[in-house]
TIVO-2410 file (N, C-alpha, C; in nm, 3 decimals):
# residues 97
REC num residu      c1      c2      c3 atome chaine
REC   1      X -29.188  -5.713 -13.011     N      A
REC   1      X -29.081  -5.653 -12.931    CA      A
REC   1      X -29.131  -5.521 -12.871     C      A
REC   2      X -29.108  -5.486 -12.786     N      A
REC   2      X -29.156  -5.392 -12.697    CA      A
REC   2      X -29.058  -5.259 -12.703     C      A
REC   3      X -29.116  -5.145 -12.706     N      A
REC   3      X -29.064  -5.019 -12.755    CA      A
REC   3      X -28.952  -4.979 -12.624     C      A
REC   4      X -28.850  -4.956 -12.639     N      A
REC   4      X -28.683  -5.010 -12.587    CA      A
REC   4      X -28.714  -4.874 -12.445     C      A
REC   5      X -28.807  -4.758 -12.465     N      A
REC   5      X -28.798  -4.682 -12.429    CA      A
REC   5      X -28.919  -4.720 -12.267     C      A
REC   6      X -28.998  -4.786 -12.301     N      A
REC   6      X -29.138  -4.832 -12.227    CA      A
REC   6      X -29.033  -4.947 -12.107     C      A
REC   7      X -28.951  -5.008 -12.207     N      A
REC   7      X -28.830  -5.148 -12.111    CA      A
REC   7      X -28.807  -5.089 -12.000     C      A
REC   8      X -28.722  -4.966 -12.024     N      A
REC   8      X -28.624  -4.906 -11.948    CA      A
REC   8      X -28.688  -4.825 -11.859     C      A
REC   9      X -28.825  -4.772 -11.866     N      A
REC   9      X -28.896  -4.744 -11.769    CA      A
REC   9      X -28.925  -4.795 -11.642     C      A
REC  10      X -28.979  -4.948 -11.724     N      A
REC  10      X -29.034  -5.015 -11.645    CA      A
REC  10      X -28.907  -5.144 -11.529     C      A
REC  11      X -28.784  -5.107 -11.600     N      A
REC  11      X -28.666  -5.138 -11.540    CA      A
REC  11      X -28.638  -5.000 -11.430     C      A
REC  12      X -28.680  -4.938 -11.450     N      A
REC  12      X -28.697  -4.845 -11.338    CA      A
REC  12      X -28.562  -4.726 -11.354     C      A
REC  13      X -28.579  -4.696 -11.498     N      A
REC  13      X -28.461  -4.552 -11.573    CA      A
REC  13      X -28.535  -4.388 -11.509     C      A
REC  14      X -28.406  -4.363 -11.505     N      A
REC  14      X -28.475  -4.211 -11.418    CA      A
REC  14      X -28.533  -4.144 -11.534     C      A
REC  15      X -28.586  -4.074 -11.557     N      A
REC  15      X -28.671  -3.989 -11.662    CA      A
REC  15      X -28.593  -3.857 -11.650     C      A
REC  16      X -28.521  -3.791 -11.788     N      A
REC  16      X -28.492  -3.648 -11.744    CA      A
REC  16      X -28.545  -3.595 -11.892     C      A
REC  17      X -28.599  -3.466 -11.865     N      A
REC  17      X -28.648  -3.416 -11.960    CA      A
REC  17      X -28.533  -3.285 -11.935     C      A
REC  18      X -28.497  -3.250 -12.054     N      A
REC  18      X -28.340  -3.148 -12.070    CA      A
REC  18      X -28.433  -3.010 -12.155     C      A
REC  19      X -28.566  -2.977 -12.149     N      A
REC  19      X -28.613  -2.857 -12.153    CA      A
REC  19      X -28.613  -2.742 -12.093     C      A
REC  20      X -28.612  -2.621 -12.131     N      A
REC  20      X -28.616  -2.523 -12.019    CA      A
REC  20      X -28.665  -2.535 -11.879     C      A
REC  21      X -28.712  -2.484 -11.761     N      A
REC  21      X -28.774  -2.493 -11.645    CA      A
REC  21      X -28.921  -2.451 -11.713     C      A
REC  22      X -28.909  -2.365 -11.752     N      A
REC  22      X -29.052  -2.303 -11.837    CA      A
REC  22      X -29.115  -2.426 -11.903     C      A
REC  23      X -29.085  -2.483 -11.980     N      A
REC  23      X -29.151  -2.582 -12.008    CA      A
REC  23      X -29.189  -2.631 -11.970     C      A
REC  24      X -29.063  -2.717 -11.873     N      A
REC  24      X -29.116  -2.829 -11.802    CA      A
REC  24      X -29.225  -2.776 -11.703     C      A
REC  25      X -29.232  -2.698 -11.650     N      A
REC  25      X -29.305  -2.633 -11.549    CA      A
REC  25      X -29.496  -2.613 -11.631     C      A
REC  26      X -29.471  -2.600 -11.751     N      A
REC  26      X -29.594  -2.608 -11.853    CA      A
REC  26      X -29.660  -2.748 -11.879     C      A
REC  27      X -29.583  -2.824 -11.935     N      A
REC  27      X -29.638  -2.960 -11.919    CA      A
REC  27      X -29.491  -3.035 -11.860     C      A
REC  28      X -29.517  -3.163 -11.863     N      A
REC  28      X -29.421  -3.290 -11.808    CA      A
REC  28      X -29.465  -3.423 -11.838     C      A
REC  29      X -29.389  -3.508 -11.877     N      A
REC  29      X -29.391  -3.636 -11.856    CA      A
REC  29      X -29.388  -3.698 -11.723     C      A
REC  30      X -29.470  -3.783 -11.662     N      A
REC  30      X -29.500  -3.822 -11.553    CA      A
REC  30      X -29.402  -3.874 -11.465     C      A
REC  31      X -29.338  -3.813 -11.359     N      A
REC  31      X -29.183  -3.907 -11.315    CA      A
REC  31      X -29.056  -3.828 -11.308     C      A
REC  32      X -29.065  -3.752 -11.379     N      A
REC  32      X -28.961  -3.706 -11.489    CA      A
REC  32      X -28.906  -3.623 -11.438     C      A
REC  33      X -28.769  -3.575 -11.433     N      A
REC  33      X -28.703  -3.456 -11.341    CA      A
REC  33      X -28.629  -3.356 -11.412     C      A
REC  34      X -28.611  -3.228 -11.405     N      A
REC  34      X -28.597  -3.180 -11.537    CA      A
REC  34      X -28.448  -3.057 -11.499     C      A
REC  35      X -28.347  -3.119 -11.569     N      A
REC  35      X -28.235  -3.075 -11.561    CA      A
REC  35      X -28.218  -3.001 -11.750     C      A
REC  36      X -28.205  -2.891 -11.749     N      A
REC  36      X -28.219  -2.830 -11.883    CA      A
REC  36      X -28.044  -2.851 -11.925     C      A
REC  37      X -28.069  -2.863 -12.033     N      A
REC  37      X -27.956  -2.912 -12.107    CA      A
REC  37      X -27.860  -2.867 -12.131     C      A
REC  38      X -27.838  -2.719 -12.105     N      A
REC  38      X -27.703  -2.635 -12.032    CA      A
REC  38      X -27.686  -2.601 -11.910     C      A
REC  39      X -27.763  -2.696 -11.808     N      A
REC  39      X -27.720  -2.706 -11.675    CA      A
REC  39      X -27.710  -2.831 -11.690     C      A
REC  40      X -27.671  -2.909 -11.799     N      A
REC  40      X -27.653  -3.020 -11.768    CA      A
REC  40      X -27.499  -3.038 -11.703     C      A
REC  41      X -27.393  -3.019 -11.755     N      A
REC  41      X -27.254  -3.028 -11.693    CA      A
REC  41      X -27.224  -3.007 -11.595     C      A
REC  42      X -27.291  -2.889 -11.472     N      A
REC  42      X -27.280  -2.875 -11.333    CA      A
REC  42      X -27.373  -2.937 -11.301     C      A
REC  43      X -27.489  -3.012 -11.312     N      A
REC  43      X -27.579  -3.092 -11.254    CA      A
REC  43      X -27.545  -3.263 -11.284     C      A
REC  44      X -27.452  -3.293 -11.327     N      A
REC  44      X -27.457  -3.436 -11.365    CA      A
REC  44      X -27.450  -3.495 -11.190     C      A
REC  45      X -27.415  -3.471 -11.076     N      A
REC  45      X -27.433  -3.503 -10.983    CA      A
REC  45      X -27.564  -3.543 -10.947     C      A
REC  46      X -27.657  -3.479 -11.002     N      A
REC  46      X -27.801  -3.482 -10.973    CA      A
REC  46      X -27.853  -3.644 -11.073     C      A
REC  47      X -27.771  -3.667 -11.186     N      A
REC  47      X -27.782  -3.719 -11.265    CA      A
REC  47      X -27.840  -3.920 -11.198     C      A
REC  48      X -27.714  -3.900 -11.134     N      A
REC  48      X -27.712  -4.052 -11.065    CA      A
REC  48      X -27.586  -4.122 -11.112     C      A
REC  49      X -27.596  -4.250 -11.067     N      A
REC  49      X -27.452  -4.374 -11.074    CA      A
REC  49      X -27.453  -4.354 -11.232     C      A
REC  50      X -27.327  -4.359 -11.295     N      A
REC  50      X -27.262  -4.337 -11.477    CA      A
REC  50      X -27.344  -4.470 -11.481     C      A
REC  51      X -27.339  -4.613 -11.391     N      A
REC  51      X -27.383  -4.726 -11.470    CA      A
REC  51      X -27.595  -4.753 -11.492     C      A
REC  52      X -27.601  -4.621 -11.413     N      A
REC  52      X -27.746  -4.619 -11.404    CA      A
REC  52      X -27.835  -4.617 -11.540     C      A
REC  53      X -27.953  -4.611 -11.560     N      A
REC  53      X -28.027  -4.607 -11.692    CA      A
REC  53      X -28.085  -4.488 -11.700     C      A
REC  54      X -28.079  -4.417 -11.833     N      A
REC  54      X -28.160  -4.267 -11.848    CA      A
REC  54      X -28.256  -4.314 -11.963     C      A
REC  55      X -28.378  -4.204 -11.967     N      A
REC  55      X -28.445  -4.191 -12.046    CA      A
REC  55      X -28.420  -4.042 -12.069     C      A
REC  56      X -28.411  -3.940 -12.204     N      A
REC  56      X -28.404  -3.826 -12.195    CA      A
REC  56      X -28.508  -3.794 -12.304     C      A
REC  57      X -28.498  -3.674 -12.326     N      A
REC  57      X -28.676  -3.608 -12.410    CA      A
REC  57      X -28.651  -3.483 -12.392     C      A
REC  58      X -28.713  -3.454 -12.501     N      A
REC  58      X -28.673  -3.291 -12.491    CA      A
REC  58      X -28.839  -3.248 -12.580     C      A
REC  59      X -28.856  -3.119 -12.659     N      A
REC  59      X -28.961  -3.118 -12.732    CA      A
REC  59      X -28.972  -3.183 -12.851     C      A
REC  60      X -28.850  -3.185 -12.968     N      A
REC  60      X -28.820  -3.264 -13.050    CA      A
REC  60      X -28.749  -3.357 -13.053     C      A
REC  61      X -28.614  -3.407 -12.959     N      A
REC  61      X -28.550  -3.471 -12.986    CA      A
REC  61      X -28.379  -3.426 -13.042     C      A
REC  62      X -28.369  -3.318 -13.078     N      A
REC  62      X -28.273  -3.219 -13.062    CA      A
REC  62      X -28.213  -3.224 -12.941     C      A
REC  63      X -28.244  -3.176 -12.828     N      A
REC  63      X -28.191  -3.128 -12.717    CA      A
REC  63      X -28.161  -3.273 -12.658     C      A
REC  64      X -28.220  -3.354 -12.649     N      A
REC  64      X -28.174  -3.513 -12.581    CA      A
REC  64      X -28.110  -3.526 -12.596     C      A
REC  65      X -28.110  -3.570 -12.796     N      A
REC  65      X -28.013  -3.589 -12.831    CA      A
REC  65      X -27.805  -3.546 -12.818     C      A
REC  66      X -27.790  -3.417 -12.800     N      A
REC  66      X -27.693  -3.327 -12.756    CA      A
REC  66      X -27.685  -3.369 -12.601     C      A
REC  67      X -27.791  -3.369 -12.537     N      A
REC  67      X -27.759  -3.404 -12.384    CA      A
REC  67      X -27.718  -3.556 -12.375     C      A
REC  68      X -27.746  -3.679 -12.454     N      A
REC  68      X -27.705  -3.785 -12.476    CA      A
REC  68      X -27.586  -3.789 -12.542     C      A
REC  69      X -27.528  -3.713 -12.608     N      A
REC  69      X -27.377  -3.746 -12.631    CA      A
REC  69      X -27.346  -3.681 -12.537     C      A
REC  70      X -27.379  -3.575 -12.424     N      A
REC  70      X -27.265  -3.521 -12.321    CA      A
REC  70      X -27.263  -3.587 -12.234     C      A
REC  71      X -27.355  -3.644 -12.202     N      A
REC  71      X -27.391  -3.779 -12.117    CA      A
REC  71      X -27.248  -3.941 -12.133     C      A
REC  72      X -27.284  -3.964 -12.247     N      A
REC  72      X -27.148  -4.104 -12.297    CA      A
REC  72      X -27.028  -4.030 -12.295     C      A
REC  73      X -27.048  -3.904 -12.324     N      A
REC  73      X -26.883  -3.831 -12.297    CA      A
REC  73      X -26.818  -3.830 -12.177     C      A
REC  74      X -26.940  -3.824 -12.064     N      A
REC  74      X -26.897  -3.802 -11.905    CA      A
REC  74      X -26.877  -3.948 -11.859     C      A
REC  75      X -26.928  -4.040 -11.924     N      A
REC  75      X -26.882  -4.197 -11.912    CA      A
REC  75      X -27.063  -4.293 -11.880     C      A
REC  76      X -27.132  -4.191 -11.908     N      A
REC  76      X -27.247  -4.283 -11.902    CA      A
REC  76      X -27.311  -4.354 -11.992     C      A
REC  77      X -27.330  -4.475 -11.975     N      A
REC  77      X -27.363  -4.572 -12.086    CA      A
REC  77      X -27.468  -4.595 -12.116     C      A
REC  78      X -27.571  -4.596 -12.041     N      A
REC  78      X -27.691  -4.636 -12.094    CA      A
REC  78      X -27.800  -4.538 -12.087     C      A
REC  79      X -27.808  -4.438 -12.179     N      A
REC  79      X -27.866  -4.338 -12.204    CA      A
REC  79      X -27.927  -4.324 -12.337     C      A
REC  80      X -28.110  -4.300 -12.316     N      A
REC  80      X -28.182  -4.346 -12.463    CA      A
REC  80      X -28.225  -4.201 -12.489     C      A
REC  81      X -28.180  -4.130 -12.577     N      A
REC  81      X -28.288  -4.026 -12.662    CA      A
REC  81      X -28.365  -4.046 -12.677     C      A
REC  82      X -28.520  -4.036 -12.633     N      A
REC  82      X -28.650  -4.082 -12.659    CA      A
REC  82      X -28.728  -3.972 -12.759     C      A
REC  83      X -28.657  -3.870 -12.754     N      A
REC  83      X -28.681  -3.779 -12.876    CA      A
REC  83      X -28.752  -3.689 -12.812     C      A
REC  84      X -28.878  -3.626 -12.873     N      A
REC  84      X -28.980  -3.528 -12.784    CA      A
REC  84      X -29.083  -3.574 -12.685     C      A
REC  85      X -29.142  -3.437 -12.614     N      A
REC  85      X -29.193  -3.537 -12.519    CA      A
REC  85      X -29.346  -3.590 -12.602     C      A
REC  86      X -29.383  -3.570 -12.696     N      A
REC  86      X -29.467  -3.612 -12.773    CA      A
REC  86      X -29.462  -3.729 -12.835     C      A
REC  87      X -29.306  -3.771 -12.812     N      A
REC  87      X -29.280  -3.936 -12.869    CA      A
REC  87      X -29.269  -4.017 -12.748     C      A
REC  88      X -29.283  -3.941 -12.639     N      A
REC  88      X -29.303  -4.058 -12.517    CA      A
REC  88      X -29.355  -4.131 -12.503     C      A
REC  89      X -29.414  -4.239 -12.464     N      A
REC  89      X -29.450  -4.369 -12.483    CA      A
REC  89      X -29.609  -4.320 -12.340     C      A
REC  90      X -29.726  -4.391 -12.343     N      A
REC  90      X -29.817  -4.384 -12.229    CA      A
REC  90      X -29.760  -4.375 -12.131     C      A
REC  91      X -29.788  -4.293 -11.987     N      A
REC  91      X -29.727  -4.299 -11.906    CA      A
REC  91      X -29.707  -4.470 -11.909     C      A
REC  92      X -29.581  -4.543 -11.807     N      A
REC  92      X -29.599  -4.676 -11.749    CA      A
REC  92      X -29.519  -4.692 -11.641     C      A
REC  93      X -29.549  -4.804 -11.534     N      A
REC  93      X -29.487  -4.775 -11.380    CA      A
REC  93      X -29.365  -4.865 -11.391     C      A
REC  94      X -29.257  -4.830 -11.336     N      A
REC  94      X -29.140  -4.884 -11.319    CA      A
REC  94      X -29.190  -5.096 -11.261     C      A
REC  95      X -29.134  -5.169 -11.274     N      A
REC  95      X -29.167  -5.274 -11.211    CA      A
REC  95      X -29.089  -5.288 -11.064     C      A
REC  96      X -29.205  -5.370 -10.979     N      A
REC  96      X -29.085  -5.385 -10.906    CA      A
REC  96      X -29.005  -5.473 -10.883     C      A
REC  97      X -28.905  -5.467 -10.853     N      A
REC  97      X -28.775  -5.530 -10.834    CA      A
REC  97      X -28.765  -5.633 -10.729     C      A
***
């Protein structure tokens, strides 16, 4: 079975990493767009369609996590905590459709 996080990539899930700008601006996951996790509530516009697919990541998995329940709170469903960005999976390319 294939790691749920690598699927949804390659189903073509937007990547948000919910770290500072500083960070993200330090390293990044490849793709990845980076809305920090107390701009998350005025940025959910940026977010995309509620029925769309997320991948989120933070350094540990903390901060996703918290941005993934504010996420199902605002009505979005399919949103994966992938934990840190150190548990990210090899980069891999969306398929196409």
């Amino acid at each position: 079975m294939e790691d749920p996080v690598v699927e949804m990539i390659r189903r073509g899930a937007k990547i948000v990493d919910v770290r500072s700008r500083e960070e993200f601006e330090d390293e990044r996951y490849p793709g990845a767009i980076n809305i920090p996790v107390n701009e998350l509530p005025r940025r959910l516009a940026e977010m995309g369609p509620r029925d769309g697919e997320y991948v989120l990541y933070c350094a540990s998995g903390s901060r996703s996590a918290f941005a993934a329940r504010a996420l199902a709170l605002a009505g979005y469903r399919k949103v994966l905590n992938a934990g840190g960005l150190a548990d990210m999976p090899v980069p891999v390319q969306a398929t196409a459709r």
